[in-house]
C-alpha positions as CSV (number, residue, x, y, z in Angstrom):
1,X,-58.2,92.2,-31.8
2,X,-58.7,88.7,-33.1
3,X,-61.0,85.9,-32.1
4,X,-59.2,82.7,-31.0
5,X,-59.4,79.1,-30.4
6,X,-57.6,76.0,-29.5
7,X,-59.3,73.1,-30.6
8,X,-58.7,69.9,-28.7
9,X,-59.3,66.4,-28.3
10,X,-59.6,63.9,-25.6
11,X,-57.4,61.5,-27.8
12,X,-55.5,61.3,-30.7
13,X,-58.3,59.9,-33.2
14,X,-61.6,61.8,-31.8
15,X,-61.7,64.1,-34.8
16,X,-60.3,67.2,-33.9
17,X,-58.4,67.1,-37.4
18,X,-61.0,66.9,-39.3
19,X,-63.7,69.1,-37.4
20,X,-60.4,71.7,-38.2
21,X,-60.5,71.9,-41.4
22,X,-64.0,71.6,-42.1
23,X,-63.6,74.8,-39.4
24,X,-61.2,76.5,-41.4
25,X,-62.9,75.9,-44.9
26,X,-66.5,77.1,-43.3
27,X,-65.0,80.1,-42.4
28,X,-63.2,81.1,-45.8
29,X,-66.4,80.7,-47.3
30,X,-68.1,83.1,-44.5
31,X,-65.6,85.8,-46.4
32,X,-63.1,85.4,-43.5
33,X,-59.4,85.0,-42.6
34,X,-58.6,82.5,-40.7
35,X,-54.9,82.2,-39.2
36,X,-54.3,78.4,-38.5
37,X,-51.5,76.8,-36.4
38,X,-50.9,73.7,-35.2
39,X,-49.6,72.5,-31.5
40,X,-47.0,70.1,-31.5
41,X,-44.0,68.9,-33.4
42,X,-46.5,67.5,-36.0
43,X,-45.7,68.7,-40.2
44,X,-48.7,66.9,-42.1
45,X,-51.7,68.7,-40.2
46,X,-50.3,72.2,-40.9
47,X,-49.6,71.2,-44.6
48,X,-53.6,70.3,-44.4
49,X,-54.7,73.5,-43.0
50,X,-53.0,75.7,-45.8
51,X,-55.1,73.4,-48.2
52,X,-58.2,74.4,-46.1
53,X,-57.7,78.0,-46.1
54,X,-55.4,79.0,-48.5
55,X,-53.1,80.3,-45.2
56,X,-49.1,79.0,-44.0
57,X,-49.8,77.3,-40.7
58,X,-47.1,77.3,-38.2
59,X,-46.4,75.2,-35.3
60,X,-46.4,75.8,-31.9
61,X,-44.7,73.8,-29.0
62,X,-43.7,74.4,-25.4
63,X,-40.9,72.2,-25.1
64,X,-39.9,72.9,-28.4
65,X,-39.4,76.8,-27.8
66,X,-39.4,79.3,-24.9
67,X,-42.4,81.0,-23.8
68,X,-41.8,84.3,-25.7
69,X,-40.8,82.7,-29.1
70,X,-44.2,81.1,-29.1
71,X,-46.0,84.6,-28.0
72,X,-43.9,86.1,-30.5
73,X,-44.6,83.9,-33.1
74,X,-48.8,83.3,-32.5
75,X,-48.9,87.7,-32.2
76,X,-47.0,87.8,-35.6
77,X,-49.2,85.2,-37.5
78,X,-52.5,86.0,-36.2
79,X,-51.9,89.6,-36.5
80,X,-55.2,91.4,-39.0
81,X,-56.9,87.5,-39.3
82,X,-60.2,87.3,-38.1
83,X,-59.9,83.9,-35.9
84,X,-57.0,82.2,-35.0
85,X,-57.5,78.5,-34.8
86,X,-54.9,76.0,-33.3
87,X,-55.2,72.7,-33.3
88,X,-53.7,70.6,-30.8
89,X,-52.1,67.3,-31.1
90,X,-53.3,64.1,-29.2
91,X,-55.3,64.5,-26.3
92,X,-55.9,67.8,-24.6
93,X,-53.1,67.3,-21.4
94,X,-50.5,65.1,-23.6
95,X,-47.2,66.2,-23.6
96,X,-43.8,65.3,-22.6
97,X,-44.5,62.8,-20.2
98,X,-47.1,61.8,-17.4
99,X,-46.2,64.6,-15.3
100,X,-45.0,67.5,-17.0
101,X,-47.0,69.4,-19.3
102,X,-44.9,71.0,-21.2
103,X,-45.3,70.0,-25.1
104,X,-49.5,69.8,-24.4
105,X,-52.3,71.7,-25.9
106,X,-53.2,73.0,-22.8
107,X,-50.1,74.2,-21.5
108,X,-50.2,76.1,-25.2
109,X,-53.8,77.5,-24.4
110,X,-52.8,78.1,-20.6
111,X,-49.4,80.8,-22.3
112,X,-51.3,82.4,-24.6
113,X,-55.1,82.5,-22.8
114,X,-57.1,80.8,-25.8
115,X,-60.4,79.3,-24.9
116,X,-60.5,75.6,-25.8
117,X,-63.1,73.6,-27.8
118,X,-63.0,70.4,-26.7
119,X,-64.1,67.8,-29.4
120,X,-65.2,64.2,-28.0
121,X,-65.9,61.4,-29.3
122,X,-69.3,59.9,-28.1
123,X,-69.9,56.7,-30.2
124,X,-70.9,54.0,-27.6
125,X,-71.5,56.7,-25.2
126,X,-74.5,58.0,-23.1
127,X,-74.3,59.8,-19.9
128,X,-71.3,59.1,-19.6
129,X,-70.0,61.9,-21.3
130,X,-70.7,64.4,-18.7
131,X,-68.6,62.6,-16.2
132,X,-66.0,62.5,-18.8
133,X,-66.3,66.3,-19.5
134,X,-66.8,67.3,-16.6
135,X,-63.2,65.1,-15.9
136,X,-61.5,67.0,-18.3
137,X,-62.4,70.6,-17.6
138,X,-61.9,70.4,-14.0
139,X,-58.8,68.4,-14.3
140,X,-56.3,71.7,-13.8
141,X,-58.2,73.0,-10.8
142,X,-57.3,69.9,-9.2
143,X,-53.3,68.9,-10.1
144,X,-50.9,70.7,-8.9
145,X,-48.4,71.6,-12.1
146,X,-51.0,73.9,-13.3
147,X,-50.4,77.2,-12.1
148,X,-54.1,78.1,-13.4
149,X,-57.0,77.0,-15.1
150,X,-58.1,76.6,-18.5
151,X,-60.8,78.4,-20.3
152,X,-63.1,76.7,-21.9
153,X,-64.9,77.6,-24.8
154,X,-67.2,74.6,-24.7
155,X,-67.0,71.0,-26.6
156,X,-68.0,69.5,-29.8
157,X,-69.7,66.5,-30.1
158,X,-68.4,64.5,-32.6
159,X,-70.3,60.7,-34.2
160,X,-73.2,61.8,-32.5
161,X,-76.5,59.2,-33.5
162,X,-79.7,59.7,-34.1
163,X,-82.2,62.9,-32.3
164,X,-82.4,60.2,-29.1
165,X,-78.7,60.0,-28.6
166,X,-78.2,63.8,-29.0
167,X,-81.1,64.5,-26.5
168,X,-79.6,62.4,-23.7
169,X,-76.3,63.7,-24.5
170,X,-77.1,67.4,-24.1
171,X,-79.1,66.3,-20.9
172,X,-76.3,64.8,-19.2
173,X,-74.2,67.5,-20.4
174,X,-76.5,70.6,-19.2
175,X,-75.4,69.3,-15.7
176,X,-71.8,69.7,-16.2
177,X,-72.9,73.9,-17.5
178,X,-69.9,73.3,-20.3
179,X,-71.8,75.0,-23.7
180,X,-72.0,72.7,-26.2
181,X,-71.0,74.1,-29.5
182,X,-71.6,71.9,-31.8
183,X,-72.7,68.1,-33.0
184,X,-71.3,66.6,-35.5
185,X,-73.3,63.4,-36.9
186,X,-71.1,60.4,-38.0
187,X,-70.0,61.0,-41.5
188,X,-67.3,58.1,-42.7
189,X,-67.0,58.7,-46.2
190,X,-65.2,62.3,-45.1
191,X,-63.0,59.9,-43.2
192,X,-58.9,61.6,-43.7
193,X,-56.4,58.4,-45.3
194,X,-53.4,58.0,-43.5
195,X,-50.2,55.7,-43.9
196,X,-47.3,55.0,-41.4
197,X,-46.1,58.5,-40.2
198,X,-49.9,59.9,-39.6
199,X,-52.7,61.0,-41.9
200,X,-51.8,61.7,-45.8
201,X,-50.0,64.9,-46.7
202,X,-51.2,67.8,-48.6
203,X,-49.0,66.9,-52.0
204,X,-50.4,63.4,-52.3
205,X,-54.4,64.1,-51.1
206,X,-56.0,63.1,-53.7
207,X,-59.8,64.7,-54.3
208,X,-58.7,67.5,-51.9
209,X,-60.7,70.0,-52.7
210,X,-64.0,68.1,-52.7
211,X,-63.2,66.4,-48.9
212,X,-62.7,69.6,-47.6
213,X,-65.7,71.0,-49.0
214,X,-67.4,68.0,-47.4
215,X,-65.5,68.7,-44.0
216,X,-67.0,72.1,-44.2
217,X,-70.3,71.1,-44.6
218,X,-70.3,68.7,-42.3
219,X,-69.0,71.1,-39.9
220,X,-72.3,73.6,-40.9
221,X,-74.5,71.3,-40.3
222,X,-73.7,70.6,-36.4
223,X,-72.3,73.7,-35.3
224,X,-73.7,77.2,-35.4
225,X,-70.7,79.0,-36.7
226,X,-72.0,82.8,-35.6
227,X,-72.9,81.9,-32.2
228,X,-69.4,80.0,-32.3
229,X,-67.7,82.8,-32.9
230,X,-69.5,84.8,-30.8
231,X,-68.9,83.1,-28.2
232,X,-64.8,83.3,-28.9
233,X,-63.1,86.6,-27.3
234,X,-61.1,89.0,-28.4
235,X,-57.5,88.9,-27.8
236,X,-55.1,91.3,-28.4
237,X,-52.3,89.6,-31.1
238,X,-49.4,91.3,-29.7
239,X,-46.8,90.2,-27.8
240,X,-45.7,92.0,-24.2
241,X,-42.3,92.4,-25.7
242,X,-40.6,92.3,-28.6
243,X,-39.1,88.9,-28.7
244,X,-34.8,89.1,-29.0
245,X,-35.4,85.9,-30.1
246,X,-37.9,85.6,-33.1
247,X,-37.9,89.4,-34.0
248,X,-35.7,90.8,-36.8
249,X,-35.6,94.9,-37.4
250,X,-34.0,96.4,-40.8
251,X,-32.5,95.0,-43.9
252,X,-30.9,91.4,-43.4
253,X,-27.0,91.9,-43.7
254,X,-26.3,89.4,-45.7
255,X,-27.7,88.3,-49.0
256,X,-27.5,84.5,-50.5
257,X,-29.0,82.1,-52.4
258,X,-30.7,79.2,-50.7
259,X,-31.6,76.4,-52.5
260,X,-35.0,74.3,-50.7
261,X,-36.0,70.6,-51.4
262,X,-39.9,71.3,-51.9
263,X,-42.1,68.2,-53.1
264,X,-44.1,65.4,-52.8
265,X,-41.2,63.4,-51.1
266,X,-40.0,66.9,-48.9
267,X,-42.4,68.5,-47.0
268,X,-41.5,68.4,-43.8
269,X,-40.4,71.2,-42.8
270,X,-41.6,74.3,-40.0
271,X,-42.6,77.6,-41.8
272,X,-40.7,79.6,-38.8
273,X,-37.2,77.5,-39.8
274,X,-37.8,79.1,-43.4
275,X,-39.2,82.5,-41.7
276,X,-35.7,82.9,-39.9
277,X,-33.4,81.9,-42.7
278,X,-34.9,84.7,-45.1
279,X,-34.8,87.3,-41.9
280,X,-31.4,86.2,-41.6
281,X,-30.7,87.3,-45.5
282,X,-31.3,84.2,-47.5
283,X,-33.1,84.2,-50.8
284,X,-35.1,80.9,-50.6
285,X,-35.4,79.1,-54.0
286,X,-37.7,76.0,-53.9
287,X,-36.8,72.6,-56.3
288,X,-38.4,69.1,-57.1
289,X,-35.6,65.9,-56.4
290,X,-38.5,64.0,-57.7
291,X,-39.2,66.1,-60.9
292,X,-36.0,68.3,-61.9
293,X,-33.3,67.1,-63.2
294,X,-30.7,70.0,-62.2
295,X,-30.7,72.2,-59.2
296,X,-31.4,75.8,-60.0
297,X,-28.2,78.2,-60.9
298,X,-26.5,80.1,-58.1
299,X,-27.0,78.7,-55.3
300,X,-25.0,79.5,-52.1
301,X,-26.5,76.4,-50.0
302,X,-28.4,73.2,-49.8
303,X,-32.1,72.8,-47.2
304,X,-33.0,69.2,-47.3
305,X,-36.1,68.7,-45.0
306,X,-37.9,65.5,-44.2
307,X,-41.0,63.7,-45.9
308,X,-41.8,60.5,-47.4
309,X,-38.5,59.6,-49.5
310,X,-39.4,56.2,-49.1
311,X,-42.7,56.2,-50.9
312,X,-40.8,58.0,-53.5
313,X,-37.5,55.8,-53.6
314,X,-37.6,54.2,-57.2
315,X,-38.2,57.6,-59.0
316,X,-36.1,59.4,-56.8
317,X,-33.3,56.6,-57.5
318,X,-33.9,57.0,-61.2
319,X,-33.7,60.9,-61.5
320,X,-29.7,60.0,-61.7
321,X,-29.0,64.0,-62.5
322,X,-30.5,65.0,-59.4
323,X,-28.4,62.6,-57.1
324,X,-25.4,63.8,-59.2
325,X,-26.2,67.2,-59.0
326,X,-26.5,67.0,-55.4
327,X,-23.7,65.2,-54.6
328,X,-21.5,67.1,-56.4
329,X,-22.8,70.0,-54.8
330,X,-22.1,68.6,-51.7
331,X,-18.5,68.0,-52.5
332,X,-17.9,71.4,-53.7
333,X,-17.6,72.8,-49.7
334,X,-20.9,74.9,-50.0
335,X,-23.4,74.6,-46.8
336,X,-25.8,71.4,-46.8
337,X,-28.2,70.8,-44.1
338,X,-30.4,68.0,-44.1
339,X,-32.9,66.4,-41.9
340,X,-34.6,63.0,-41.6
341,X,-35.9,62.4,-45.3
342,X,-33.3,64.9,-46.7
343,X,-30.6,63.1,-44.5
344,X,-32.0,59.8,-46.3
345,X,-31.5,61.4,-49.6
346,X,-27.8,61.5,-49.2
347,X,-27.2,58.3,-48.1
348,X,-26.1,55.0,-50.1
349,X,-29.3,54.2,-50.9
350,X,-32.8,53.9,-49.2
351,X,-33.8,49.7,-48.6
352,X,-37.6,49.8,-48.6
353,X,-39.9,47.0,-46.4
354,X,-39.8,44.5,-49.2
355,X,-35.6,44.5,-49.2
356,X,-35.2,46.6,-52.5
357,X,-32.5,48.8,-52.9
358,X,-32.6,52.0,-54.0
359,X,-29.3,53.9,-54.8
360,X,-29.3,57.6,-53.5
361,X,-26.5,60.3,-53.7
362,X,-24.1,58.6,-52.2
363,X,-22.7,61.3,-49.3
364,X,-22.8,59.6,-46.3
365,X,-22.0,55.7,-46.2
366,X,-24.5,54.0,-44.8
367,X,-28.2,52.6,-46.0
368,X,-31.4,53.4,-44.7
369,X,-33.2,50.8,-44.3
370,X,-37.3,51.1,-43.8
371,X,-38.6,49.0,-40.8
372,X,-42.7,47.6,-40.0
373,X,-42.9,49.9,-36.9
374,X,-41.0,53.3,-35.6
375,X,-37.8,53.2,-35.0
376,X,-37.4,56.7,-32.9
377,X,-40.2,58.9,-31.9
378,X,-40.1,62.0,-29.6
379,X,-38.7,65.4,-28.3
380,X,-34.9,66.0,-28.9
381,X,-32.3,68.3,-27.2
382,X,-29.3,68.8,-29.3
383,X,-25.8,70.3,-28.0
384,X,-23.2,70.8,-30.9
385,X,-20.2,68.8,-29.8
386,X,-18.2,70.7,-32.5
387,X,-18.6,73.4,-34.7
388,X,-21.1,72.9,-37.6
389,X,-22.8,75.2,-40.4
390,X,-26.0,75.8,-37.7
391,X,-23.3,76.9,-35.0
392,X,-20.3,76.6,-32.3
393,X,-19.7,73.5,-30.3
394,X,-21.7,73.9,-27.2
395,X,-25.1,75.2,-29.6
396,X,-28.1,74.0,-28.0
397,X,-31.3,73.3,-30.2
398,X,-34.2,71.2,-29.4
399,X,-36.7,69.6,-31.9
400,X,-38.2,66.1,-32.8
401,X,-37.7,62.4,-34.1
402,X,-39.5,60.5,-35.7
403,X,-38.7,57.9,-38.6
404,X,-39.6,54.0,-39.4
405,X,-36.2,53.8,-40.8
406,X,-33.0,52.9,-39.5
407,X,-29.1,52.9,-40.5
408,X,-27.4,50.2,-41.8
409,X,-23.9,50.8,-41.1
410,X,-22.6,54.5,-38.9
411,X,-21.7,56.9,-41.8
412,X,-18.1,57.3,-42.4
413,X,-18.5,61.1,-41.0
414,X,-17.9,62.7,-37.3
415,X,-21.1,62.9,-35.3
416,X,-21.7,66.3,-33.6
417,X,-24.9,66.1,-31.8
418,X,-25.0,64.9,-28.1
419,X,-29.0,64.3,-27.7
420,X,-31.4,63.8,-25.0
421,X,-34.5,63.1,-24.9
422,X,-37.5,62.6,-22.3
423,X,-35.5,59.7,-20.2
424,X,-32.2,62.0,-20.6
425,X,-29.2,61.4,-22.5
426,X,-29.6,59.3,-25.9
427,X,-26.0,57.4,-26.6
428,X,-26.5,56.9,-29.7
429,X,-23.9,58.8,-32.4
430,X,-26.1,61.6,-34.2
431,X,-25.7,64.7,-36.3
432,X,-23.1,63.6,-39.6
433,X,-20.9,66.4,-40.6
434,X,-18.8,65.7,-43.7
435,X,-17.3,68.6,-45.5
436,X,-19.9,71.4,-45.2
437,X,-22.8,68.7,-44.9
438,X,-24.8,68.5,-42.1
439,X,-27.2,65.4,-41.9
440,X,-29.4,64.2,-39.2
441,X,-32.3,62.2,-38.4
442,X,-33.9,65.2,-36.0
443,X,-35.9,68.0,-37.0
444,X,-34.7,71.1,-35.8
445,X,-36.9,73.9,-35.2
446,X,-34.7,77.0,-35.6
447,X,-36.9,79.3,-33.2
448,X,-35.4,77.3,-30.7
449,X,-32.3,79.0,-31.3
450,X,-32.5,81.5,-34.4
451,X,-28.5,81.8,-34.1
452,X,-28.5,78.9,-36.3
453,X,-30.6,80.7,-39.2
454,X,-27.8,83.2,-38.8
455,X,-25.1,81.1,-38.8
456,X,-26.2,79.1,-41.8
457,X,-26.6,82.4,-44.0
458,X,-22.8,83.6,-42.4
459,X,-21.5,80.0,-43.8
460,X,-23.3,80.2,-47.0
461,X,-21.9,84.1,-47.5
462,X,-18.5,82.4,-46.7
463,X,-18.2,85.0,-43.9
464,X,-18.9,82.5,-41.2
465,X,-17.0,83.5,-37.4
């Protein structure tokens, strides 16, 4: 039995990240273990929460993947901790679109029966907050695409003023009967930096150590943490059933050596994706692009996630073994795969928002050039229009999109991926196999199909069907 939480927000903004992680420090310094997650798509918050607790945090997402890879995957993770804690992205009810809920925080709490704590922001707020709260709790009794309520664990005040603010906000509050858990005073020097895909990352935090300890303090001094947890249940971290999807029994078949970018620049990447590659038989060896300046000996295959390559470009561009190592590992026929910032990595060069150019490895031919505002952003459905080193033609993975870059020029390379996305199809050519190189702009999460884990390995052991 474990205790669990989902902490929400009523936007993106209100401080659900950071009332997280002061969470998740506080209790490590209670003597316990937390298990974090993270709802959502989102790579930079889970980076933040190992930080915080010393503990892999792992994404959750119900468009992303079927209802019993996410059981599977929550029973598996917070199996032995002492409180799970998930944070959700955006507002409590966001998701795929208006009217489906699919992708939200609550849909997440609603599968696997975790309370939510509801963090609000009341700067500029009075009485007011009740009708607010009172909004969002009741909102599932009263539209129709829930099936059921939520529970509610209570909410979390957050940039509360002085004692007279506090007092009429627990008065207007007591009305509603929602517990108040906590109140958190307005602290901005704790505030998290952020840049053009979201807040910071883990790598490039500078004076970690002493924000989170602030976060955690903070965090003490507005919420009781032992009536908090309290006040949690117990659930049972199991799933029904094992999942045919997510579970693995025995001795992988296969054994190779997979080689995995891993740095300040490449960081994006879901801990389940890696999870399922080394179930599947890979031996996972981590590198630096930025820092080394030859890929380590015997590798079988290439895993180039996303990041910040772009932040990075000039010393990336510089590190001229790297690029040559890579791309003549590319052209020697071994199994590639790389995503977003990986995908930029092989490309002619990277052009960053002041028109530089920055030469990269040279595999696909085209340039990606960095733009002031997003350039695709959202869920993605993939079918494989041909065979590729994740699969068959026909393979069906879904995952997400999101980049401030764009190509100049369509690689001189087949594109495999038919997408769609919220509106439906996408027409737009996607998914550049050259060789045994695999690039794309979307992240795929591999629990949405784990046959591509296994198919990878097969290619890598050159016994590929």
């Amino acid at each position: 039995m474990t205790k669990c939480v989902l902490v929400a927000g009523t936007h993106s903004g209100c401080g659900k990240t950071s009332f997280t992680l002061g969470l998740l420090r506080a209790l490590v310094r209670r003597g316990l273990r937390p298990a974090p997650f993270k709802t959502g798509p989102d790579f930079i918050d889970p980076g933040l929460h190992r930080l915080a607790c010393g503990q892999i945090s792992h994404n959750l997402d119900s468009w992303m993947l079927p209802p019993d890879a996410n059981r599977a995957l929550f029973a598996r993770n917070a199996r032995g901790a002492d409180i799970a804690v998930i944070e959700g992205a955006m507002g409590l009810y966001d998701g795929l679109s208006g009217t489906d809920e699919s992708g939200s925080a609550a849909s997440m709490a609603k599968l696997l029966g975790v309370p939510v704590a509801l963090v609000v922001d009341v700067s500029g707020m009075a009485r007011s907050v009740a009708a607010l709260v009172q909004g969002f709790t009741g909102f599932s009794e009263n539209v129709p695409s829930f099936s059921e309520n939520l529970p509610f664990a209570g909410v979390i005040l957050n940039r509360t003023g002085g004692p007279g603010h506090r007092e009429i906000l627990l008065s207007a509050l007591r009305q509603t009967r929602v517990p108040v858990l906590g109140c958190l005073a307005k602290a901005p020097k704790l505030h998290l930096p952020s840049r053009h895909l979201g807040l910071t990352t883990a790598e490039d935090l500078n004076a970690a150590e002493n924000l989170l300890d602030g976060l955690a303090d903070w965090v003490l001094a507005g919420v009781d943490l032992d009536a908090l947890l309290t006040a949690l249940p117990d659930i049972r971290c199991t799933p029904s059933e094992p999942s045919p999807l997510t579970e693995h029994h025995g001795e992988p078949s296969r054994s190779c050596t997979l080689g995995v970018a891993r740095d300040q620049a490449f960081s994006f990447v879901y801990a389940e994706n890696l999870r399922l590659l080394e179930a599947a038989g890979a031996y996972l060896v981590f590198f630096s692009p930025l820092k080394d300046h030859a890929l380590p000996e015997g590798l079988d295959g290439l895993y180039l996630p996303g990041g910040y390559p772009e932040l990075y470009a000039q010393a990336l561009s510089a590190n001229t073994a790297m690029l040559a190592a890579l791309r003549n590992f590319c052209l020697s026929g071994r199994p590639v795969y790389a995503e977003c910032g990986g995908f930029m990595l092989l490309s002619r060069a990277i052009v960053d928002q002041e028109g530089r150019l920055h030469p990269m490895a040279g595999i696909f031919d085209c340039e990606a050039r960095m733009n002031g505002r997003f350039t695709a952003l959202g869920y993605r459905e993939v079918r494989f229009s041909r065979p590729t080193i994740l699969g068959p033609a026909d393979t069906v993975a879904r995952g997400h999109e999101f980049h401030y870059s764009s190509l100049t020029g369509v690689p001189d390379a087949p594109a495999c991926y038919e997408l769609r996305g919220r509106a439906g199809a996408i027409d737009a050519p996607e998914g550049f196999f050259t060789g045994n190189t695999l690039g794309s702009y979307v992240h795929l999460h591999f629990a949405s199909n784990p046959k591509m884990a296994a198919h990878f390995v097969a290619a890598m052991s050159k016994d590929a069907p």
